[in-house]
C-alpha positions in Angstrom: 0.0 0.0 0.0 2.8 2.8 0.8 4.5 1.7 -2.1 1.6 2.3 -4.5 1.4 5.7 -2.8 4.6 6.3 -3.2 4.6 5.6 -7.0 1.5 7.7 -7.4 3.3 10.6 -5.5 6.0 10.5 -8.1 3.9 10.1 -11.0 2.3 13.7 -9.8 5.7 15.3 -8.8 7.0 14.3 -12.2 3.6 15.4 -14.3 4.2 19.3 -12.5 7.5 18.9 -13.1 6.7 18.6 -16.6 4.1 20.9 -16.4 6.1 23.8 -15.0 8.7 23.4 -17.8 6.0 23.6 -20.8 4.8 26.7 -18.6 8.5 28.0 -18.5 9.1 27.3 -22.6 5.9 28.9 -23.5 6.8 31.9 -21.1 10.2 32.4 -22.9 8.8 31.7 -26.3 6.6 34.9 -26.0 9.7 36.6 -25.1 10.8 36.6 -29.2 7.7 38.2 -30.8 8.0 40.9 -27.9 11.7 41.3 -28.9 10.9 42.1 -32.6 8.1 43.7 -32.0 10.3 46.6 -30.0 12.4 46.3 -32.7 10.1 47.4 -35.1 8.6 49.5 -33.4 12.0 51.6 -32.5 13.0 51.4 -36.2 9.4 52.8 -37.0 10.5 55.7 -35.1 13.4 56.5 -36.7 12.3 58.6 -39.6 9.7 59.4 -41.4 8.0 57.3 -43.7 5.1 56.8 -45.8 1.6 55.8 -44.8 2.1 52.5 -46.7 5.4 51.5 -44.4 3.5 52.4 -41.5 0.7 50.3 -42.2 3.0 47.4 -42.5 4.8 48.7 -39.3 1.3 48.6 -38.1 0.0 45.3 -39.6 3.9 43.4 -38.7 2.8 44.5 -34.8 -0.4 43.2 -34.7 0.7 39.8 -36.2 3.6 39.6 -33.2 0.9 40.6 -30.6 -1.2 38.3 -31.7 1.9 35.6 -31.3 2.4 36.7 -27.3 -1.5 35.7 -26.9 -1.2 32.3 -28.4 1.3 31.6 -26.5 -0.4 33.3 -23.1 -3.9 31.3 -24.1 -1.7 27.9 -23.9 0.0 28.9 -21.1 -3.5 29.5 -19.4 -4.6 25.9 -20.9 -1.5 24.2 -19.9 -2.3 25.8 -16.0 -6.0 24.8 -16.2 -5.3 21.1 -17.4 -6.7 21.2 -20.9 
């Protein structure tokens, strides 16, 4: 009997182990969209340019954002068990 609880205790402790390190990969991997998204940002600012390159300045942001809240949503699934 303690050794079936035993067993079960490590199955957990290994499950949030693994757990906290998909957490901790998804964390950093919305670190690189944030990274060229201030980089885009900062070269935006640079000079002037026309509407059009600052609709794709615009339009390059939005797809980068939209990359940190995938990877927030599966962080939020990964905590919640789905």
């Amino acid at each position: 009997m303690c050794a079936m609880l035993a067993e079960e205790q490590e199955l957990e402790m290994a499950a949030d182990c693994n757990l906290n390190k998909e957490i901790s990969r998804r964390l950093h991997d919305t670190a690189q969209p944030l990274t060229v998204l201030q980089g885009m940002l900062e070269l935006a600012l640079l000079k002037a340019h026309t509407v059009e390159e600052y609709q794709h300045y615009c339009q390059q942001a939005i797809e980068e954002l939209q990359r940190v809240t995938n990877h927030f949503h599966r962080v939020r699934e990964l905590m919640r068990g789905t």
